[in-house]
N, CA, C and O atoms as CSV, one atom per row, in Angstrom:
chain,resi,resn,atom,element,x,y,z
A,1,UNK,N,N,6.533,29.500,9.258
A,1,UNK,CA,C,6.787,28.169,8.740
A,1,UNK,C,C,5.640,27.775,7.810
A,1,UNK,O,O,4.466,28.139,7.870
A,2,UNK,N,N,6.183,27.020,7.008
A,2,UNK,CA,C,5.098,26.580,5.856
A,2,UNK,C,C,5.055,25.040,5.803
A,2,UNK,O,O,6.154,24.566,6.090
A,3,UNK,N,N,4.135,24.139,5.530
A,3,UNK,CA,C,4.258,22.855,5.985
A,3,UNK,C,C,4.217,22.338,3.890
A,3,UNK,O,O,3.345,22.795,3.151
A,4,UNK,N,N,5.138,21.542,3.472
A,4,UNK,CA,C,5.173,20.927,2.015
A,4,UNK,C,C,4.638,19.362,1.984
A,4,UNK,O,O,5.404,18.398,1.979
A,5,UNK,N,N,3.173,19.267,1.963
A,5,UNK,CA,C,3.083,17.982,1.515
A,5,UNK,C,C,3.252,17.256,0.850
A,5,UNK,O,O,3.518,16.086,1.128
A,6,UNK,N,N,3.135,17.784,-0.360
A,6,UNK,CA,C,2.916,17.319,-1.860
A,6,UNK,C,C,4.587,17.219,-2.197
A,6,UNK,O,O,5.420,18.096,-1.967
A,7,UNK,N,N,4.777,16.126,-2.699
A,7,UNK,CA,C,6.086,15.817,-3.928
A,7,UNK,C,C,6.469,17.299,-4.566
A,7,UNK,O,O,7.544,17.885,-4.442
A,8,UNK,N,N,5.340,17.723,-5.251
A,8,UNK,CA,C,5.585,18.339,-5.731
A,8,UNK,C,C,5.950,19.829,-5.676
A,8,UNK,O,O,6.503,20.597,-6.462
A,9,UNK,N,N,5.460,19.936,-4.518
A,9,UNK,CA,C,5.573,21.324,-3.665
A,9,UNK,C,C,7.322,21.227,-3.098
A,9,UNK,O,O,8.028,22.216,-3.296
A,10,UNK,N,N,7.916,19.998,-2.409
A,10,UNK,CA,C,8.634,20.030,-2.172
A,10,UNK,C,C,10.147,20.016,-2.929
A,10,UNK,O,O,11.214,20.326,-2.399
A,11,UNK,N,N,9.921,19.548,-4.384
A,11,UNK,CA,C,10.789,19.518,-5.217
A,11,UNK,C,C,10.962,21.434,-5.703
A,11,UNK,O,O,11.851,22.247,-5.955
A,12,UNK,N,N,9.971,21.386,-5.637
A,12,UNK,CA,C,10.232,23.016,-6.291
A,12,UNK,C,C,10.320,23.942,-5.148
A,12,UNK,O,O,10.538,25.119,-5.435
A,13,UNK,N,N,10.205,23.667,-4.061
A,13,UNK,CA,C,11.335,24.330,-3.113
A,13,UNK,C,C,12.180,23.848,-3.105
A,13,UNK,O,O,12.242,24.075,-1.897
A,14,UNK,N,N,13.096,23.281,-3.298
A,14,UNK,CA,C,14.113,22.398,-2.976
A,14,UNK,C,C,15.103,22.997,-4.771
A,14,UNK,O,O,16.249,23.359,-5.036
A,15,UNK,N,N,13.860,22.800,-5.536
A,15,UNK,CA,C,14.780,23.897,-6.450
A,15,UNK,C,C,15.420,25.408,-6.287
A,15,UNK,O,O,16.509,25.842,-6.663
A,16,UNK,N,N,14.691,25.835,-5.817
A,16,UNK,CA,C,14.556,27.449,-5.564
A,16,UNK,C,C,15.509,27.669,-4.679
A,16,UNK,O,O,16.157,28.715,-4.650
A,17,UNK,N,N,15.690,26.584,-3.792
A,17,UNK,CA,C,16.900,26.712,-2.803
A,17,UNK,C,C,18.214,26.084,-2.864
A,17,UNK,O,O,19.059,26.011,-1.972
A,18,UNK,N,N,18.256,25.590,-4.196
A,18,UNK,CA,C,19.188,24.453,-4.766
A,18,UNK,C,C,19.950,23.711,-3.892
A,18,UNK,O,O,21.166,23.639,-3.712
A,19,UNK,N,N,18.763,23.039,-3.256
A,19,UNK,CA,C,18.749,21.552,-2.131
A,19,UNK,C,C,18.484,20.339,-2.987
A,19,UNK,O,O,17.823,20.131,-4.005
A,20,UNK,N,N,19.478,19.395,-1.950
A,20,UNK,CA,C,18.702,17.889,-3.047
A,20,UNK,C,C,19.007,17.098,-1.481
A,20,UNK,O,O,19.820,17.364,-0.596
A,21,UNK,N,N,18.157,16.223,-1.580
A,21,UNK,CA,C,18.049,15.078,-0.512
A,21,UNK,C,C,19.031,14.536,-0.208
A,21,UNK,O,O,19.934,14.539,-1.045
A,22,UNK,N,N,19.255,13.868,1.068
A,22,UNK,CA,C,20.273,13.061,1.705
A,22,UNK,C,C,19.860,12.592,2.546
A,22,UNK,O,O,18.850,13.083,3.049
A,23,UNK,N,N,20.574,11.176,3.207
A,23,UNK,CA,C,20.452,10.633,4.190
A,23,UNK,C,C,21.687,10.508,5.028
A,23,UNK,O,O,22.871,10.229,4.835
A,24,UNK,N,N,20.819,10.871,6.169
A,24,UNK,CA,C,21.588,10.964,7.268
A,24,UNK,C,C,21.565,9.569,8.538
A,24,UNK,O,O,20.954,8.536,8.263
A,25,UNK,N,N,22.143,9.692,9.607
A,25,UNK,CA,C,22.012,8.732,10.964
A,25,UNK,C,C,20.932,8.624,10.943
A,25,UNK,O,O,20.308,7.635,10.557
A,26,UNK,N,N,20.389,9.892,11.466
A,26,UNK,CA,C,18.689,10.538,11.711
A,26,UNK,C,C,17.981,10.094,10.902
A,26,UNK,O,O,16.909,9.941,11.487
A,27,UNK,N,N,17.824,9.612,9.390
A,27,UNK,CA,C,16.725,9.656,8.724
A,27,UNK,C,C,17.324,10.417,7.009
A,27,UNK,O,O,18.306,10.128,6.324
A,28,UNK,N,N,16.459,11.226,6.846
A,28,UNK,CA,C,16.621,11.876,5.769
A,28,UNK,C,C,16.435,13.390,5.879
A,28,UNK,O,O,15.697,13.849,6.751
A,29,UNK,N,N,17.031,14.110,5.091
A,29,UNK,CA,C,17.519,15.571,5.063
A,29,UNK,C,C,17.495,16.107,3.492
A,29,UNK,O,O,17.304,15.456,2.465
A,30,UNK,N,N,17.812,17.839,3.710
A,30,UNK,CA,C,17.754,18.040,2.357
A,30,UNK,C,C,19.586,18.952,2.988
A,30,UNK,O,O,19.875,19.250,4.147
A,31,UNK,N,N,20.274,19.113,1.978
A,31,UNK,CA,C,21.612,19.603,2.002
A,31,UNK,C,C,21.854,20.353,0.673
A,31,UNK,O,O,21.224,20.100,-0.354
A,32,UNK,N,N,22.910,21.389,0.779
A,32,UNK,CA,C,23.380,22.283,-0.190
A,32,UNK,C,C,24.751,21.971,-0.393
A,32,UNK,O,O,25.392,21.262,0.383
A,33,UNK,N,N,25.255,22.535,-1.518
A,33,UNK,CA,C,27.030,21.802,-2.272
A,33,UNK,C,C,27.371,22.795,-0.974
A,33,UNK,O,O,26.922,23.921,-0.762
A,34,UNK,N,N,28.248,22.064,-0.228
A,34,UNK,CA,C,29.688,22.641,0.736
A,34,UNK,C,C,28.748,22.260,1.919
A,34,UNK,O,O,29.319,21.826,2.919
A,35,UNK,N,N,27.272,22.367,1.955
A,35,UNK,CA,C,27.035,21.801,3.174
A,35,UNK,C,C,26.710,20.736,4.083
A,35,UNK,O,O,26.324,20.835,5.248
A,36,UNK,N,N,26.978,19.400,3.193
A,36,UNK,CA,C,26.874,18.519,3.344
A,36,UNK,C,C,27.193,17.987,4.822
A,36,UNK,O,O,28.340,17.971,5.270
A,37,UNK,N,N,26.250,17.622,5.422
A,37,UNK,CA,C,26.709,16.777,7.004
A,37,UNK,C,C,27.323,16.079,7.377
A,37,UNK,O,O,26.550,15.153,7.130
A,38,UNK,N,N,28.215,15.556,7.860
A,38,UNK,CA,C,29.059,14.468,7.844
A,38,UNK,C,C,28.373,13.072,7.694
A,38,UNK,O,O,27.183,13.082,8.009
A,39,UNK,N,N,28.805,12.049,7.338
A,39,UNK,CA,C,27.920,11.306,7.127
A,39,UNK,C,C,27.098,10.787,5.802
A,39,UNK,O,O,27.072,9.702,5.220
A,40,UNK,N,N,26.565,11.806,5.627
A,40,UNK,CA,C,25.514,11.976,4.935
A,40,UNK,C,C,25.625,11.456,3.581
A,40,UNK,O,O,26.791,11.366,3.197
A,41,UNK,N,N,24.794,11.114,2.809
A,41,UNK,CA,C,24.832,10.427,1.115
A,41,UNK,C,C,23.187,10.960,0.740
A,41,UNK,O,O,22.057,10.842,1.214
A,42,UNK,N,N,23.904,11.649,-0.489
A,42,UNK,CA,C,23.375,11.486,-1.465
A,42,UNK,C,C,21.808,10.836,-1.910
A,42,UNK,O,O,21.737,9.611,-2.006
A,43,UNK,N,N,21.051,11.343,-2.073
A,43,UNK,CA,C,19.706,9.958,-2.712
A,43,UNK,C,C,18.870,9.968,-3.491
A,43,UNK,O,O,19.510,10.159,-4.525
A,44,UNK,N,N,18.151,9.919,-3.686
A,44,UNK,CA,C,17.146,10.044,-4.946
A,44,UNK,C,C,15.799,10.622,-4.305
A,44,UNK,O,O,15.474,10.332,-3.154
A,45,UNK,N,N,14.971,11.535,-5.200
A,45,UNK,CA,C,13.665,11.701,-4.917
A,45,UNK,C,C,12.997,10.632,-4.149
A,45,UNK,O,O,12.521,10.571,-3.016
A,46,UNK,N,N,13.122,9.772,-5.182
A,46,UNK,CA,C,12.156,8.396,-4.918
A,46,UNK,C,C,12.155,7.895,-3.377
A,46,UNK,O,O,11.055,7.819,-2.830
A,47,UNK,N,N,13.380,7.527,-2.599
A,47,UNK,CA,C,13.853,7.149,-1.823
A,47,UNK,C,C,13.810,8.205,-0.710
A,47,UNK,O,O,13.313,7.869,0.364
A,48,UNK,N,N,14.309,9.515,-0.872
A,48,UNK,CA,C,13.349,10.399,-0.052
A,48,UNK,C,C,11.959,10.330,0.181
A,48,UNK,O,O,11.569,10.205,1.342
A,49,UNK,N,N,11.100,10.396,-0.812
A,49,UNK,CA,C,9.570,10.626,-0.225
A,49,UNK,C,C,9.322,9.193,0.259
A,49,UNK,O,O,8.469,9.149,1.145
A,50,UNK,N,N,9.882,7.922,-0.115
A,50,UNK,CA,C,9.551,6.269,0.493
A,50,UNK,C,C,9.887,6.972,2.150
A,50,UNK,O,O,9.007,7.424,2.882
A,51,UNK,N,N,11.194,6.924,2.443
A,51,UNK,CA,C,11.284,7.100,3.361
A,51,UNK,C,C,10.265,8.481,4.509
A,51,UNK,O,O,9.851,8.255,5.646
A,52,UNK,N,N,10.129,9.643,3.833
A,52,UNK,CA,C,9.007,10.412,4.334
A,52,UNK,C,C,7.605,10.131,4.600
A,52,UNK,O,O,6.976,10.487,5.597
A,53,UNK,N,N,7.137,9.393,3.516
A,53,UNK,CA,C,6.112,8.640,3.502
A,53,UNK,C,C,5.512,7.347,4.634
A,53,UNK,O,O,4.399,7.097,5.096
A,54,UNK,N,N,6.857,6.726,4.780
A,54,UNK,CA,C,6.857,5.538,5.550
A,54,UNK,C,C,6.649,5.527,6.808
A,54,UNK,O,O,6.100,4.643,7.466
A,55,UNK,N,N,7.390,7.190,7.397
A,55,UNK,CA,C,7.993,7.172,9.056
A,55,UNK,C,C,6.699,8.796,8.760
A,55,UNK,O,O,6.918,9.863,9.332
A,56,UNK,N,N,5.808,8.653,8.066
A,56,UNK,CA,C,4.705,9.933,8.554
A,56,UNK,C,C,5.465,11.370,8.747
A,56,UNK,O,O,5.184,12.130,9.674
A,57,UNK,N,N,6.126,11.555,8.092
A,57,UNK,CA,C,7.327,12.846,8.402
A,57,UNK,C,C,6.213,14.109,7.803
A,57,UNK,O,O,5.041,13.929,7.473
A,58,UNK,N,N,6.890,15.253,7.786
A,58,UNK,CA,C,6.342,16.478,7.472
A,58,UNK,C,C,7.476,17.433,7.023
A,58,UNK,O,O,8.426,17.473,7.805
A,59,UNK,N,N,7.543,18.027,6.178
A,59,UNK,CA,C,8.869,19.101,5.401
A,59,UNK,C,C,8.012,19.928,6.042
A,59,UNK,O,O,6.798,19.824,5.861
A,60,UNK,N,N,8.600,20.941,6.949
A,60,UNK,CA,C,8.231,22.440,7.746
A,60,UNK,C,C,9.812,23.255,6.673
A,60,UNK,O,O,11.026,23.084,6.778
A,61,UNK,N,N,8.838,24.254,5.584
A,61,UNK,CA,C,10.334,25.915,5.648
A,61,UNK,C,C,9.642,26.318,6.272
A,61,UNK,O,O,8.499,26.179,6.708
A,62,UNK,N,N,10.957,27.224,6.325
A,62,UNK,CA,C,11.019,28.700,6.624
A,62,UNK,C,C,10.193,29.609,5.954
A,62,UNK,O,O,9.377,30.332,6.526
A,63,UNK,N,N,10.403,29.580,4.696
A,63,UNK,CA,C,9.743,30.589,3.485
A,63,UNK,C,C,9.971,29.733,2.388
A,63,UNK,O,O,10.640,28.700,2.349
A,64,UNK,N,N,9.081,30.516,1.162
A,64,UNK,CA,C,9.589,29.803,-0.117
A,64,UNK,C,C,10.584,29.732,-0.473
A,64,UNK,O,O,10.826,28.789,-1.226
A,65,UNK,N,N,11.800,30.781,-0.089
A,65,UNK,CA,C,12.883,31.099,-1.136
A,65,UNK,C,C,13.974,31.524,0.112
A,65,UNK,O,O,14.669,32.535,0.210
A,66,UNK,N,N,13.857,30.444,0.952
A,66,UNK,CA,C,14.797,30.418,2.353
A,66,UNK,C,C,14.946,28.450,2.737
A,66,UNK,O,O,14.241,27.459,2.543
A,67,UNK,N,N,16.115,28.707,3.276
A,67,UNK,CA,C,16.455,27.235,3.208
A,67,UNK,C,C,16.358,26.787,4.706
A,67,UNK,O,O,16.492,25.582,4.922
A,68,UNK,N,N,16.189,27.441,5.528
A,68,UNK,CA,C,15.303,26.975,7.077
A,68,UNK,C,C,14.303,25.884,6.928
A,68,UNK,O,O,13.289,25.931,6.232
A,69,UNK,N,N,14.851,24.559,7.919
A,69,UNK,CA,C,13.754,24.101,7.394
A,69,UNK,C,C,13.880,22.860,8.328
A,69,UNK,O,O,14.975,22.662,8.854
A,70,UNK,N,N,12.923,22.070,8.558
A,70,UNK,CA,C,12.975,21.249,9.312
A,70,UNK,C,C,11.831,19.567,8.821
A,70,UNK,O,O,10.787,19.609,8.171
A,71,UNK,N,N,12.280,18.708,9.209
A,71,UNK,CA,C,11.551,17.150,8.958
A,71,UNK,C,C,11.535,17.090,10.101
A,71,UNK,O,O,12.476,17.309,10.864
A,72,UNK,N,N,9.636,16.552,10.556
A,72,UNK,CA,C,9.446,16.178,11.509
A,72,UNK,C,C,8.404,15.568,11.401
A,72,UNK,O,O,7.546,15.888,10.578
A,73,UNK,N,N,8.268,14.383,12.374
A,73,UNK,CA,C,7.060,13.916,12.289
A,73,UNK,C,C,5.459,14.544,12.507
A,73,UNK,O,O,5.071,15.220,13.459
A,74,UNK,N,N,4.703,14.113,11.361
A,74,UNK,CA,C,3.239,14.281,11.274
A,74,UNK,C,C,2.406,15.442,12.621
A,74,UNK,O,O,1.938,16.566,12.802
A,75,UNK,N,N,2.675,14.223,13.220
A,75,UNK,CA,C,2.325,14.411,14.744
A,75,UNK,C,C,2.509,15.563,15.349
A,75,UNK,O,O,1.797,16.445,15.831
A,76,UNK,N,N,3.741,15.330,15.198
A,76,UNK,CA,C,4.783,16.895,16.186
A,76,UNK,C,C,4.327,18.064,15.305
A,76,UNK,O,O,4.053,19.052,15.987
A,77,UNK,N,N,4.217,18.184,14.392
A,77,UNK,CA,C,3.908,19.322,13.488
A,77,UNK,C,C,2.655,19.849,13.779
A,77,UNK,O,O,2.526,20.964,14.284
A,78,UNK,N,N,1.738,19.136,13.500
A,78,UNK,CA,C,0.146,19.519,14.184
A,78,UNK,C,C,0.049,20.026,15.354
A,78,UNK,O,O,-0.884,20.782,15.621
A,79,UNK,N,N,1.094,19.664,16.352
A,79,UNK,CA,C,1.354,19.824,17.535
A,79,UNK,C,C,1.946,21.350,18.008
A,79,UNK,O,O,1.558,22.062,18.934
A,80,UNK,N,N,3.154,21.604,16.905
A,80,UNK,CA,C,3.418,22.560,17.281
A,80,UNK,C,C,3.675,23.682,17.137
A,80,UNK,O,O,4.076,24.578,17.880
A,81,UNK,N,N,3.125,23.505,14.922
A,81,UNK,CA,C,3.111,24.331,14.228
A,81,UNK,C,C,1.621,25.274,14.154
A,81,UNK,O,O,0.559,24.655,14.216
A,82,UNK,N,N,1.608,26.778,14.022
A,82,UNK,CA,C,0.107,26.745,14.040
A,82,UNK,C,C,-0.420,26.554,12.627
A,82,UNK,O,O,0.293,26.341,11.647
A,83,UNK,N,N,-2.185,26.684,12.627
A,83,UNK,CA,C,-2.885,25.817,11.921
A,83,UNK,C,C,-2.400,26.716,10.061
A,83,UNK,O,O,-2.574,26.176,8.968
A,84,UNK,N,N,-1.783,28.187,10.307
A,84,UNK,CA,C,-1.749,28.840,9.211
A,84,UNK,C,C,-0.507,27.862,8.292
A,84,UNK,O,O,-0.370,28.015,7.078
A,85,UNK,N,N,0.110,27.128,8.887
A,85,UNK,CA,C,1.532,26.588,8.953
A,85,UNK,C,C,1.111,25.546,7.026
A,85,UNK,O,O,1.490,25.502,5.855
A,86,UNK,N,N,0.170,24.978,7.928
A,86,UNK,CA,C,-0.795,23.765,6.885
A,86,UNK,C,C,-1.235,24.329,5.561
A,86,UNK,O,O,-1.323,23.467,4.686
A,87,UNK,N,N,-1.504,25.438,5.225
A,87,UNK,CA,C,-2.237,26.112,4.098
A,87,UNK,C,C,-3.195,26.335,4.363
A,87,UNK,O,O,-3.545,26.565,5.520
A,88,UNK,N,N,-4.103,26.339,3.149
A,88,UNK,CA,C,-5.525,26.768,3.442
A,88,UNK,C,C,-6.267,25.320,3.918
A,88,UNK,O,O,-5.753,24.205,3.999
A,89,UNK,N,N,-7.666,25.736,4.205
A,89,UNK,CA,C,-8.778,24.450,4.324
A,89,UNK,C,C,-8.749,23.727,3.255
A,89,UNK,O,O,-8.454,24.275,2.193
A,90,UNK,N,N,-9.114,22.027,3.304
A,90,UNK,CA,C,-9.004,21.742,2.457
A,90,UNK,C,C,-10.253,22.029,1.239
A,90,UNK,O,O,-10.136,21.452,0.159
A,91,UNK,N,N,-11.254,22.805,1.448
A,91,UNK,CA,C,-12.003,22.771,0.785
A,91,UNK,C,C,-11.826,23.942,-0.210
A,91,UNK,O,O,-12.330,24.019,-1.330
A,92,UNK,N,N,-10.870,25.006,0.511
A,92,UNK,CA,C,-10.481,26.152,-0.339
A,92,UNK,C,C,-9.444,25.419,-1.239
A,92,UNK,O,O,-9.522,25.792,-2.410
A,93,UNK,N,N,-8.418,24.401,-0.985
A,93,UNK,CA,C,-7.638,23.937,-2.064
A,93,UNK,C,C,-8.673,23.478,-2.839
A,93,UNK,O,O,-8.928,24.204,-3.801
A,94,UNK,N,N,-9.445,22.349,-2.695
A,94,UNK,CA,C,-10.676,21.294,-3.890
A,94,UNK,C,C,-11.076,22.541,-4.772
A,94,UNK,O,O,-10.965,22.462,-5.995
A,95,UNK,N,N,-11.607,23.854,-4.080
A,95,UNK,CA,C,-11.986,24.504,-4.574
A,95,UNK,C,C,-11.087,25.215,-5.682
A,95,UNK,O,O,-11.669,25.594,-6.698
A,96,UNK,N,N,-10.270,25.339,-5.615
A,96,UNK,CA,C,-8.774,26.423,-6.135
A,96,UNK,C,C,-8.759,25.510,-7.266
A,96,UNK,O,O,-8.859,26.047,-8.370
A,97,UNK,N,N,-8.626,23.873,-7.215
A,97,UNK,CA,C,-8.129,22.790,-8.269
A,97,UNK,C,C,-8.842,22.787,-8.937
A,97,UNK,O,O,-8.370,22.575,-10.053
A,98,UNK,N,N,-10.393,22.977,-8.940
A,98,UNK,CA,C,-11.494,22.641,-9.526
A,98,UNK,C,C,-11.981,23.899,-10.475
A,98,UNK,O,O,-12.326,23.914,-11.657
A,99,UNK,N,N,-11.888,24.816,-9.616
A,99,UNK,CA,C,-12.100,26.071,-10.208
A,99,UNK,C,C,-11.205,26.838,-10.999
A,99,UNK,O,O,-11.494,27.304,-12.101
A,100,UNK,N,N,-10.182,26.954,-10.458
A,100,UNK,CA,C,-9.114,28.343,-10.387
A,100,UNK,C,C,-8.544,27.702,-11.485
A,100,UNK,O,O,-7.893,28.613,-11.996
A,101,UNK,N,N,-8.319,26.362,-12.408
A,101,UNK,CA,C,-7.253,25.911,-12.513
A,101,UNK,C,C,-8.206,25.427,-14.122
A,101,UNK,O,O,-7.647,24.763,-14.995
């Protein structure tokens, strides 16, 4: 499992897997054409990450280029994902942005 913080990380999985957001009973979801949940509508970026943002959620894949995948809260993730789940330290990212880039 891989944990997507960033907007931006998550849009471009979400490309790769040609997912787009929805809301569900539960909250919010990502869905594929034919697989839509019952229920479910349609939504905008924007309104996805408000809502992710708001309720402390966490996008857990599977892989980059696999559509396994799970929203869960902050919490639970730290909890029960291991620490490789998160990426690197944050000092190896500062470092990567600063340097590498």
């Amino acid at each position: 499992m891989l944990v997507l913080w960033g907007r931006r990380a998550a849009i471009d999985w979400a490309g790769r897997v040609h997912a787009y957001p929805v809301s569900t009973a539960e909250g919010v979801d990502f869905s594929r054409h034919g697989q839509d949940p019952a229920g479910s509508k349609r939504i905008g970026w924007k309104t996805f990450f408000g809502t992710v943002e708001a309720r402390h959620l966490a996008i857990a894949v599977e892989g980059p280029d696999d559509f396994g995948h799970r929203i869960l809260r902050a919490a639970e993730a730290h909890a029960e994902l291991p620490p490789e789940a998160f990426g690197p330290p944050w000092y190896r990212r500062l470092w990567h942005e600063l340097v590498l880039r």
